[in-house]
C-alpha positions in Angstrom: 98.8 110.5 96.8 101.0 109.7 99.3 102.4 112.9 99.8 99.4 114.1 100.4 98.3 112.1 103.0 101.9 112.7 104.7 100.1 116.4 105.1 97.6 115.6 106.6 99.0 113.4 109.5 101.4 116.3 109.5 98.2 118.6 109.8 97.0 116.1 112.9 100.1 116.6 114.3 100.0 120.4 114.3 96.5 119.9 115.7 97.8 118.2 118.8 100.5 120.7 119.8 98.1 122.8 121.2 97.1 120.6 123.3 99.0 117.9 124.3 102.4 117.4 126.2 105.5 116.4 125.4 105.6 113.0 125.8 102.4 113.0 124.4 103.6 114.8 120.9 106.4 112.1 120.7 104.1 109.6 121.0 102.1 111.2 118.4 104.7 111.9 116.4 105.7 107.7 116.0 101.7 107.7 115.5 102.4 109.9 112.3 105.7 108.2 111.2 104.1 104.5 112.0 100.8 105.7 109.6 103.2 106.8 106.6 105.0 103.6 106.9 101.8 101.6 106.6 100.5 104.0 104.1 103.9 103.2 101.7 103.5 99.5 102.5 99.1 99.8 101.7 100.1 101.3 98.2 102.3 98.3 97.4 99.2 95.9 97.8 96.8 97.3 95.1 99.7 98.3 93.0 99.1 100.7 89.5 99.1 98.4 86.3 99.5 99.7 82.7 97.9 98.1 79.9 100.0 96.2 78.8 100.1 94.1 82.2 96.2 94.2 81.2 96.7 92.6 78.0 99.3 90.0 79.2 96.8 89.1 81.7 93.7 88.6 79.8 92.3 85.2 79.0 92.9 84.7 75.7 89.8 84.1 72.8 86.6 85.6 74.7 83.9 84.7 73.2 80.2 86.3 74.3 79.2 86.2 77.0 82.3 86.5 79.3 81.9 89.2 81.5 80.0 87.7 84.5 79.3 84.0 83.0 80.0 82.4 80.0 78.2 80.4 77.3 80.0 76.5 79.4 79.3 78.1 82.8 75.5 79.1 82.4 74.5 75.6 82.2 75.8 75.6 86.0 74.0 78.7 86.8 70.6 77.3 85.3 71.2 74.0 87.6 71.9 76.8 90.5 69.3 78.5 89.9 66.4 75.6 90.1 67.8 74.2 93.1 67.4 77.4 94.7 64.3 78.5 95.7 64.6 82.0 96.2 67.3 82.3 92.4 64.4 80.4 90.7 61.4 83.1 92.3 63.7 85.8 90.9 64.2 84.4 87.5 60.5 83.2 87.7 59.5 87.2 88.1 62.0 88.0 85.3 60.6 86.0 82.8 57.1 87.2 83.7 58.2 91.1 83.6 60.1 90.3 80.0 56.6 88.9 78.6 55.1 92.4 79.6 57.8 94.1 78.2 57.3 92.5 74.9 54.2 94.3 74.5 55.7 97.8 75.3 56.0 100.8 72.6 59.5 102.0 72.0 59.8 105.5 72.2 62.2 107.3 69.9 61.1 110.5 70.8 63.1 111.4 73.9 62.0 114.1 76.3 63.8 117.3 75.8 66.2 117.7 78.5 65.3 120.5 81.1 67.5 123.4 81.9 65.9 123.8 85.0 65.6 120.1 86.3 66.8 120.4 89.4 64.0 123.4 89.9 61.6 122.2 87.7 61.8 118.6 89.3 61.9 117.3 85.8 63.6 114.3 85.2 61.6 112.9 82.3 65.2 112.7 80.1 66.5 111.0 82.9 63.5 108.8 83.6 63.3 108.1 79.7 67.5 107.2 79.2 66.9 104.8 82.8 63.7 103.0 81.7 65.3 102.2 78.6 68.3 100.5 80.2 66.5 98.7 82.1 64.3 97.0 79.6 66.8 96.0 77.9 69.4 95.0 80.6 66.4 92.5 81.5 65.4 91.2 78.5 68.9 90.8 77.6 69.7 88.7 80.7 66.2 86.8 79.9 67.1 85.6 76.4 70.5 84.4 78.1 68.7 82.3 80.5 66.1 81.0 78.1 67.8 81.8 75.0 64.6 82.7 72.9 65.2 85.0 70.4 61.9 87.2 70.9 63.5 88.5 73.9 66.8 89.4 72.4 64.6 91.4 69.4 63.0 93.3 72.1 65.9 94.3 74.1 67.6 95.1 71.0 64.7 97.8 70.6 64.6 99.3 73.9 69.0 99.5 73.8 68.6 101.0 69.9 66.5 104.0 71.4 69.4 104.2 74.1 72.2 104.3 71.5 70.1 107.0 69.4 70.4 110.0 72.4 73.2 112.3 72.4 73.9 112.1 75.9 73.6 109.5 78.7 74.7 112.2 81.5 71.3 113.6 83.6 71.1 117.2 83.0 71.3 118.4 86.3 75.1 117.6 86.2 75.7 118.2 82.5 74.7 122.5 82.5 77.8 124.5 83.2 75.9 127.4 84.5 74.5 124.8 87.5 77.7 122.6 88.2 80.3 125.3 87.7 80.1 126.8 91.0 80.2 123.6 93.2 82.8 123.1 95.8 84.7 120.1 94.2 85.7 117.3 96.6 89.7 116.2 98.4 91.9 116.0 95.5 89.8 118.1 92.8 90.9 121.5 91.3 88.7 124.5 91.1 89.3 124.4 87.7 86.9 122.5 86.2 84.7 122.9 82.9 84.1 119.6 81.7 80.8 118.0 82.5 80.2 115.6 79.6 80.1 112.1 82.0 78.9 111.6 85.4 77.7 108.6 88.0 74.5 108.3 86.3 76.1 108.0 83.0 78.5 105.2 85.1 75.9 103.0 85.9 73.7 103.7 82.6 77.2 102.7 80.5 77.6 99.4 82.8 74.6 98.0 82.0 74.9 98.5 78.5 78.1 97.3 78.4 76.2 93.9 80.1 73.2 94.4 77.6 76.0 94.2 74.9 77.7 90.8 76.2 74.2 89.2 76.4 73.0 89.9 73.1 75.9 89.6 71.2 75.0 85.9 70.2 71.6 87.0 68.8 72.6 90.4 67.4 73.9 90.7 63.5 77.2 92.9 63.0 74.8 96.5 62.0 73.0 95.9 65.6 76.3 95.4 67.4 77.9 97.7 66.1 75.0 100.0 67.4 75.3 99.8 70.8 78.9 99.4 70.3 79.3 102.6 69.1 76.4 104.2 71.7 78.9 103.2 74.3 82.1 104.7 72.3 80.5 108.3 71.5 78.9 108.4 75.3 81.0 106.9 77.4 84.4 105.7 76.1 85.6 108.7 74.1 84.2 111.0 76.6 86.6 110.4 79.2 89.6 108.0 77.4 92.8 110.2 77.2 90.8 113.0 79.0 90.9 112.2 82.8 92.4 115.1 84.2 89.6 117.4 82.7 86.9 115.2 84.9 86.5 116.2 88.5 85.5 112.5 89.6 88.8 110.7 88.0 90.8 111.9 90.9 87.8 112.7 93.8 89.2 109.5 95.7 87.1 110.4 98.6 84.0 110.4 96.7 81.7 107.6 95.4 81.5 109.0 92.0 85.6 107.8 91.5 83.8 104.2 91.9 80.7 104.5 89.9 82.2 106.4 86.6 85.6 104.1 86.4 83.5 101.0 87.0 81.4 101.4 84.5 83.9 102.4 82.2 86.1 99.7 83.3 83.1 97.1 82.3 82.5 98.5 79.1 86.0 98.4 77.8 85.9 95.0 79.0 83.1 93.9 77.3 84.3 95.6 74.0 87.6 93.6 73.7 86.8 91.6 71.0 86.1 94.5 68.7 88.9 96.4 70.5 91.4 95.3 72.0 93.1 98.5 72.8 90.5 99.6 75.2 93.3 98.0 78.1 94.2 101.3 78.8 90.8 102.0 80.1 90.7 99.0 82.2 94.2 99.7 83.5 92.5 103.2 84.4 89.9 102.1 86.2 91.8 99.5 88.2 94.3 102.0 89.3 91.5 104.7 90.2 89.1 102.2 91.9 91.9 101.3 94.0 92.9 104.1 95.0 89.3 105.3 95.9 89.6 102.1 98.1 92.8 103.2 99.9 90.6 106.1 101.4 88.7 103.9 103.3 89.7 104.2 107.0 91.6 101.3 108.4 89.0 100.9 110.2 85.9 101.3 107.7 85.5 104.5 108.1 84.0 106.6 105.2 83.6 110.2 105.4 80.8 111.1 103.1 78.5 108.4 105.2 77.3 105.0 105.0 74.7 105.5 101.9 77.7 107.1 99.6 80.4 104.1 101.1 77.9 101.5 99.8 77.2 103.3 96.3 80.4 103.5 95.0 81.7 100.2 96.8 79.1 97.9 95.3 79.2 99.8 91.9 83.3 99.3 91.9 82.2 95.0 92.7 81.2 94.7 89.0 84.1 96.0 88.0 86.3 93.9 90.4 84.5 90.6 89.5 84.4 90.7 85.7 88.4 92.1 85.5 89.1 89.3 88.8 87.2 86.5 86.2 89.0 88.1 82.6 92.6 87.6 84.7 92.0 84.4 86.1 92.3 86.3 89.4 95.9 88.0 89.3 94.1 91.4 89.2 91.8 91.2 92.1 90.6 94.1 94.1 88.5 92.0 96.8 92.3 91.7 98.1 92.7 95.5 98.5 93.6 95.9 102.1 91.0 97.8 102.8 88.0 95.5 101.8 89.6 92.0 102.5 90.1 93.3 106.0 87.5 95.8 107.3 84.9 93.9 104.6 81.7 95.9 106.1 82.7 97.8 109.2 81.0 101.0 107.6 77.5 99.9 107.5 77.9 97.0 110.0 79.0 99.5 113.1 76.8 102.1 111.9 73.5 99.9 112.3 70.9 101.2 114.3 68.6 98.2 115.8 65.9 97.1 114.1 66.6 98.6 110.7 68.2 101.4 110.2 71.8 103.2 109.9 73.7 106.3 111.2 73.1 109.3 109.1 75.3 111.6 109.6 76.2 113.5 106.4 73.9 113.5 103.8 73.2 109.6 103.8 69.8 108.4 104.4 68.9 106.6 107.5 67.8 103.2 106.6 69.3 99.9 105.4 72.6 100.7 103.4 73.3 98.6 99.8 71.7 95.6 98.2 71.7 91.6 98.9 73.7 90.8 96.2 76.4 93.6 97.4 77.0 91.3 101.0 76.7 88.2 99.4 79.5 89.0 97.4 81.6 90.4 99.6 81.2 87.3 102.4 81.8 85.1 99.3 84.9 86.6 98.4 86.5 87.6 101.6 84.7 85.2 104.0 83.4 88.2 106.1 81.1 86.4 108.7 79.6 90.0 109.4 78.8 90.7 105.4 77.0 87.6 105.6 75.3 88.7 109.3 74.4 92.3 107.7 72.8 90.6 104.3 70.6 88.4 106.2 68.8 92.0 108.0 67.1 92.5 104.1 65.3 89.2 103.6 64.8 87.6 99.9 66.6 88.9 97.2 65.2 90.2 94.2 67.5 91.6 91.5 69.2 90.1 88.5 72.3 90.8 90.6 71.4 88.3 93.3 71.4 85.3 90.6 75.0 86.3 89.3 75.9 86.7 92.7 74.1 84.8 95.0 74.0 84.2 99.1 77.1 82.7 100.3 77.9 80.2 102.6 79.9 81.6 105.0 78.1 81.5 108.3 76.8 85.2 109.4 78.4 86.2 113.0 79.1 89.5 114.7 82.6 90.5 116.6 82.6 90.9 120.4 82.9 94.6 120.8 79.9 96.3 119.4 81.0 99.9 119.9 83.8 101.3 117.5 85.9 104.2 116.9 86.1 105.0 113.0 89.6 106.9 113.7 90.6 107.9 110.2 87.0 110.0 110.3 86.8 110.3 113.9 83.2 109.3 114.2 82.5 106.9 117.3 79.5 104.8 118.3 78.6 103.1 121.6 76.7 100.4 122.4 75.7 97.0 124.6 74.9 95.1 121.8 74.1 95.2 117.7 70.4 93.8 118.5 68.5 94.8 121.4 66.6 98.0 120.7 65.7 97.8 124.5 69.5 99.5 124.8 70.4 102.5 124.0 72.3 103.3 120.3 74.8 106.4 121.3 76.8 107.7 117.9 79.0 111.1 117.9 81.4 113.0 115.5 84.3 115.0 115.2 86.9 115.0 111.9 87.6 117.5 109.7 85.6 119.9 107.7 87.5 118.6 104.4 84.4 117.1 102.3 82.9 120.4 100.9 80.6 117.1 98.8 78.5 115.8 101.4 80.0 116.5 104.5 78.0 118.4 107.4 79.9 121.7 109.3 78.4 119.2 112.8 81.7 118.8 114.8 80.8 117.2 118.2 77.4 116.4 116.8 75.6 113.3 118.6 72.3 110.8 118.1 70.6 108.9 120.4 68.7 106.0 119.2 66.3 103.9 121.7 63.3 101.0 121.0 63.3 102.1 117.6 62.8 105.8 117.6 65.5 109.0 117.6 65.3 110.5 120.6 68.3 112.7 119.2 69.1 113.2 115.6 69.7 114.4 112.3 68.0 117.7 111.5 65.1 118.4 108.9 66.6 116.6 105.7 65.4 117.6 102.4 66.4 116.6 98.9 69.0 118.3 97.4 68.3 121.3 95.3 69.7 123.6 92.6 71.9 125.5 95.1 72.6 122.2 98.0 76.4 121.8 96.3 77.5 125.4 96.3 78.2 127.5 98.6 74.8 128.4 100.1 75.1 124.6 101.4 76.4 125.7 104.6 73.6 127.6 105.1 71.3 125.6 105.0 69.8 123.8 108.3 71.0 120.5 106.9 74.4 121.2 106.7 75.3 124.1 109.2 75.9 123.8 112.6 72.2 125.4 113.3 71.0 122.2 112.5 73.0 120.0 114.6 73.2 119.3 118.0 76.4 121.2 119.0 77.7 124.5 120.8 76.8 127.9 119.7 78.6 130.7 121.6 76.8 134.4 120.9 75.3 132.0 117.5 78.7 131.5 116.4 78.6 129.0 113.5 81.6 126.2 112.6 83.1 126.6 109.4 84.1 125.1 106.5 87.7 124.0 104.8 86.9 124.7 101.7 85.2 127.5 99.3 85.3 127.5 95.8 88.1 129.5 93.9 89.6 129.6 97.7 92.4 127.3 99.3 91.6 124.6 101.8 92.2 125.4 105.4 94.3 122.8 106.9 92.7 121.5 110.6 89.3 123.0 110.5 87.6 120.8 112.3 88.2 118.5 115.4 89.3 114.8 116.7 88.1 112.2 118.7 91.2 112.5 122.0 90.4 109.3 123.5 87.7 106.4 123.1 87.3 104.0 125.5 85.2 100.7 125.5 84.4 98.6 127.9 81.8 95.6 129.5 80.3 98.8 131.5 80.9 102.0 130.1 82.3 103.6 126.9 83.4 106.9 126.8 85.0 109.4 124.7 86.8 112.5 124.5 87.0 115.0 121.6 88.0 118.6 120.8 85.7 120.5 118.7 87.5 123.9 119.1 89.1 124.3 115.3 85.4 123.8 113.5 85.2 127.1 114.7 86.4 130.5 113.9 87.8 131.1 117.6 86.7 134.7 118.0 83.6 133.4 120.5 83.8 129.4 121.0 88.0 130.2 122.5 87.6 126.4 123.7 85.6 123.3 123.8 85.9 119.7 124.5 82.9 117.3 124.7 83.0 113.8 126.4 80.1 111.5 126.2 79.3 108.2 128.5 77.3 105.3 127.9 76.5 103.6 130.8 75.2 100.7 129.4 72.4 99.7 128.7 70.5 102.8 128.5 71.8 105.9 130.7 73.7 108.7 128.6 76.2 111.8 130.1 77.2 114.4 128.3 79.8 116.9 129.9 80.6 120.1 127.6 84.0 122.1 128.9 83.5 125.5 127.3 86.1 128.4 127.2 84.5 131.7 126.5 84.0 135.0 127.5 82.5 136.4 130.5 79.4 136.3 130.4 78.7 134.9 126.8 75.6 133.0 125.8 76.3 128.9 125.5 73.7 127.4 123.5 73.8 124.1 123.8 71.2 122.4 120.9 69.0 119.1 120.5 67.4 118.2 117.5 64.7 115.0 117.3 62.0 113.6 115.5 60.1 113.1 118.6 58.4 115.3 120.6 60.5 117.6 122.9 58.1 119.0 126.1 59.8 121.5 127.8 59.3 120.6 131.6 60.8 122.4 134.4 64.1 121.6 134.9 64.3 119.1 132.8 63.0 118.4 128.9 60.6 114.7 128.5 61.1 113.2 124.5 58.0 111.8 124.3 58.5 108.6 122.3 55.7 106.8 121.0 57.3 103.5 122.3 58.7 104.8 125.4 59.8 108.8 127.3 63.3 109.2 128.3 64.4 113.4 130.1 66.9 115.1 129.3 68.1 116.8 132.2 70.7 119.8 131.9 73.5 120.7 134.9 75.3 124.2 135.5 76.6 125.9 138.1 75.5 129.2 136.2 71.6 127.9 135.7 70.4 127.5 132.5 66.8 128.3 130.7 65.2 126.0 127.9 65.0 128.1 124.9 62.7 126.4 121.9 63.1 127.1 117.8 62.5 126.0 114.6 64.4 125.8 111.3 62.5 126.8 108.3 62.8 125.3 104.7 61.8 125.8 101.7 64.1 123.7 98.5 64.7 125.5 95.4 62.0 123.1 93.6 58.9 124.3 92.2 57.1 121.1 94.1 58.7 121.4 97.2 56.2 122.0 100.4 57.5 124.5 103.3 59.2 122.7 106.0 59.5 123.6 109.8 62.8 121.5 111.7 62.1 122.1 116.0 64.8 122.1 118.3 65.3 122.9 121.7 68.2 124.3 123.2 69.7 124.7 126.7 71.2 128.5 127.1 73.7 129.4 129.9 75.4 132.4 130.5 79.0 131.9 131.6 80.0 133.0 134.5 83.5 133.1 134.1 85.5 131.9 131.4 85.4 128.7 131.7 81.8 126.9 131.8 80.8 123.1 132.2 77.3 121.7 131.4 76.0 118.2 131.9 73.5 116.8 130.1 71.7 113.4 131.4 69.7 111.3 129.0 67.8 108.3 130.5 64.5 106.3 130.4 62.1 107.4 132.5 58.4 105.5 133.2 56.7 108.3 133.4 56.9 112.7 134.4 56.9 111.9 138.9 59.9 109.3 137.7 61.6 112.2 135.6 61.1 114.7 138.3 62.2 112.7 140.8 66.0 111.8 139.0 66.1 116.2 138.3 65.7 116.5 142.0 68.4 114.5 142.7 71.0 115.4 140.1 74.1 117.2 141.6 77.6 118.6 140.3 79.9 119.8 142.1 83.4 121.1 141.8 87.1 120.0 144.4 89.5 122.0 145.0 91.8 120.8 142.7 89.2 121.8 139.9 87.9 118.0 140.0 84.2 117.5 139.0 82.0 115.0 140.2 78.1 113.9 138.5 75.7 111.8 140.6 71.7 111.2 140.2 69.4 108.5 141.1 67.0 106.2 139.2 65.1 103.5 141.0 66.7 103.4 143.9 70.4 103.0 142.0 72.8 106.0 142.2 74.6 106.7 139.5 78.0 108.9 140.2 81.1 109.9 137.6 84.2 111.6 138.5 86.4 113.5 136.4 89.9 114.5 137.1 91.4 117.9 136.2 94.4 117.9 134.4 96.6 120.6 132.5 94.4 119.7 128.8 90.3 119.4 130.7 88.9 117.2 132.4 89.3 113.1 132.1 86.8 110.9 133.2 88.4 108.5 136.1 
């Protein structure tokens, strides 16, 4: 592990010499050996433990239930619970949904799984396995808190039809012919033919495991042993002694590391008492969880995007509570590094005012996680700003939200609301976390190293203001039976078509990754400098790697937040004579080509976007068709607009201004006045005026482009 990330500082460093100067590269080079010391010293906090530190650890005669409460502490939680008003509503529900689900059928007939489900958009095995689990995961938890017997009988049932199927992995991930061909994540071979447990079989085997430690009270030794064994022959012997063959055991970088070894992890644990030997499994997914954990930036940052940081971070929390409660806290992974002290920073710096969250990647764009996920995490590491980000959902709801309920740690937010995630090298600039009166300005560069669900969108940028995205992600779709291979990168969603970068002559960024090929160190770019302040953030990045270099030769994009609401853009572009520079802007509100400038007409406000070049440019309009590989799926069309300029020389500079305006005179009246122009020392200079206000930026010329004064 740790040589690994040694080679890829050592790749940043390579990076930079290009680029930078000496003094700079020495600098840089402390950078690298600084981050390798801290890396050694990070790996000593979460140390690996075998199972025999496991078994010395354990508390000893567990009786059921144990694993998130047991039979002394529920009185506590019952007291809890009726003092509460919102714990009492939830239980109040639960009880009410259990009556109903005394009254439904069990169905031993299972759906036959579909060969084509990904096509066929038929997840009736899938919806038939889920349903199940989730009868009896809440009529199990019912009986506990009531502890009549009917409900136990019933949940019995429902977990009985569970234990009876061959398989508790969906289908889409379990065909070889489908899941061969993906391009496997960081730290995953090509080689890989074993498909026999995946994140949906994770979170299926956790609740059994829970289902299992409820029940065990009511249950004689024929029914435990039932869904004892349905959690042996699906998830236990599956993967026990046989971790190298599954791509997921060592995909650190991925949520599925945290949703398959956590729910392994919890149904070893809850099988102690018939097997005491499972430790090793626990020791396994204590080590793995952890390490998954050391990939988070030390800043928060998480490459596959907020949505996949809080899915395999909340699922790991079961895991971590019930091993931190069966140790009497000496194995505790709230005290990784990486969660005790950047608790929330993913989805906290990635909010978007009122209610919803970058999505760069393949994440989705509203509120990331569950209630119960922050109030844990404020209860355990006193994080002011999980306890801030819980309170944007409202009531709680789930099961989860009794066992772990709101904390009491006061909610609060730090003083600098914009933040550079420099392990992924995405930024975000902003006044404030609240006011959707200002403008939301987030922008990426990183590496092209998550083949998963990472986006070939170097230098990509949204704009969020009152609400709406003036500048976003592209046409989204679900994924289909072709979204993980290779055809990914074709697809608007992922390519750079879709995102608002450079094209030079439609040259498209690559990939580091294929399958059956070797990664390509350094495709992609970095953030060069980020820059907050009272006034203005800025940054600086380098783009110029995402590409193949035969057209794009150069290119370094800085953006500028002038707080609250006016955004620059400045592209530096090195290219051939005369090559077409297509500059693109994707958004989900309407784009109305004007002359000279482009109005995004909001439905709660207009801002322009007004282009600059000394070599002109034209307004060229598109649209990105798609159609998933789903038999339901309805034709989609993505608009765009671009700004094309023909270079003049070989090097080219384009500004971009996005702003407010009131209304088109207002918008035509700031294009009027926009002016660039260029010293003799190769300085460049931006000024325009709004209301009366003029608004000017300098940039000195140095040996690497141009720095903003």
């Amino acid at each position: 592990m740790l040589r690994k990330r040694i080679d890829r500082f050592h790749c940043c460093e390579k990076y930079y010499n290009k680029s930078i100067n000496k003094d700079a590269l020495m600098k840089t080079r402390m950078f690298v050996a600084l981050l390798v010391l801290l890396c050694v010293f990070s790996s000593t906090l979460i140390a690996d433990v075998s199972d025999k530190d496991i078994t010395k650890a354990l508390v000893k005669n567990l009786t059921h239930p144990y694993l998130f409460f047991t039979e002394d502490e529920k009185e506590s939680l019952l007291e809890r619970i009726k003092s509460d008003p919102e714990s009492n509503d939830i239980l109040l529900k639960e009880i009410a949904e259990a009556e109903r689900m005394l009254f439904l059928p069990i169905e031993m007939m299972p759906p036959v799984p579909s060969k084509l489900s990904h096509y066929l958009n038929d997840n009736s095995y899938a919806q038939y396995l889920g349903k199940n689990i989730e009868r009896a995961f809440h009529l199990a938890f019912v009986y506990q808190m009531t502890g009549e017997q009917k409900y136990a009988e019933k949940a019995y049932e429902f977990a009985d039809a569970v234990a009876e199927l061959p398989s508790w992995v969906h289908t889409s991930y379990e065909k070889f012919f489908i899941i061969y061909t993906r391009v496997w994540p960081w730290n995953v071979s090509d080689d890989q033919v074993n498909f026999t447990f995946n994140h949906r079989a994770g979170s299926y085997t956790r609740e059994m495991a829970m289902v299992y430690d409820w029940l065990y009270p009511a249950l004689n030794k024929r029914q435990r042993d039932r869904i004892r064994g349905g959690l042996i022959e699906n998830a236990i012997t599956r993967v026990r002694g046989n971790y190298e063959y599954h791509w997921w055991a060592s995909a650190y970088r991925c949520n599925w590391c945290g949703v398959c070894n956590s729910g392994l992890g919890v149904a070893a644990l809850a099988l102690l008492t018939e097997d005491p030997h499972l430790t090793d499994v626990v020791a396994e997914s204590y080590n793995r969880i952890g390490r998954m954990f050391d990939e988070i930036g030390e800043d928060g940052g998480w490459q596959e995007g907020c949505g996949y940081w809080s899915y395999g971070v909340s699922t790991s929390m079961f895991f971590a509570d019930t091993l931190k409660r069966l140790t009497d806290g000496k194995y505790n992974l709230f005290k990784h590094q990486k969660i005790a002290s950047n608790t929330v920073n993913c989805p906290l710096y990635n909010f978007i005012p009122p209610n919803k969250t970058v999505d760069f990647d393949d994440s989705g764009n509203g509120l990331v996680g569950y209630t119960y996920l922050y109030n844990k995490l404020a209860e355990e590491t006193g994080s002011k700003e999980a306890a801030w980000y819980r309170n944007l959902f409202g009531q709680g709801e789930s099961i989860y939200d009794l066992l772990w309920p709101r904390s009491d740690v006061t909610p609060g937010l730090p003083e600098q609301a914009s933040h550079h995630f420099s392990t992924i090298d995405w930024a975000v600039l902003r006044s404030d976390f609240t006011d959707t009166e200002n403008v939301f300005l987030a922008c990426k560069a990183g590496f092209h190293d998550d083949p998963h669900h990472g986006h070939l969108d170097c230098g990509h940028f949204m704009l969020h203001w009152r609400g709406e995205a003036f500048i976003s992600e592209p046409l989204k779709s679900g994924y289909d039976i072709r979204y993980f291979q290779e055809e990914r990168w074709d697809y608007p969603h992922a390519s750079s078509i879709g995102h608002n970068v450079l094209l030079v002559n439609g040259e498209k960024q690559i990939p580091a990754k294929l399958k059956d090929q070797p990664w390509k160190e350094g495709i992609g770019g970095k953030i060069l400098e980020f820059r907050p302040d009272k006034d203005i953030d800025y940054v600086v990045m380098d783009p110029t790697n995402a590409y193949p270099g035969e057209e794009l030769k150069g290119w370094r994009r800085h953006f500028i937040l002038d707080k609250p609401n006016v955004t620059v853009i400045l592209d530096e572009v090195k290219s051939k004579r005369g090559a077409e520079i297509e500059t693109r802007f994707h958004s989900q509100i309407r784009q109305i080509v004007k002359s000279g400038y482009m109005l995004l007409d909001g439905d709660k406000g207009d801002m322009a976007l007004i282009p600059l070049s000394e070599d002109g440019f034209t307004f060229r309009e598109g649209k990105h068709s798609h159609l998933a590989l789903s038999v339901s799926d309805k034709f989609k069309f993505g608009p765009y607009c671009g700004t094309v300029v023909n270079a003049g020389s070989e090097d080219t500079v384009i500004a971009t201004i996005i702003l407010p305006v009131e209304d088109e005179n207002e918008a035509e009246a700031i294009t009027a006045s926009a002016k660039e122009s260029f010293d003799t020392k190769g300085n460049y200079s931006l000024s325009f005026t709004k209301s009366g206000d003029t608004f000017f930026y300098e940039f000195k010329n140095t040996k690497n482009g141009l720095v903003m004064r």
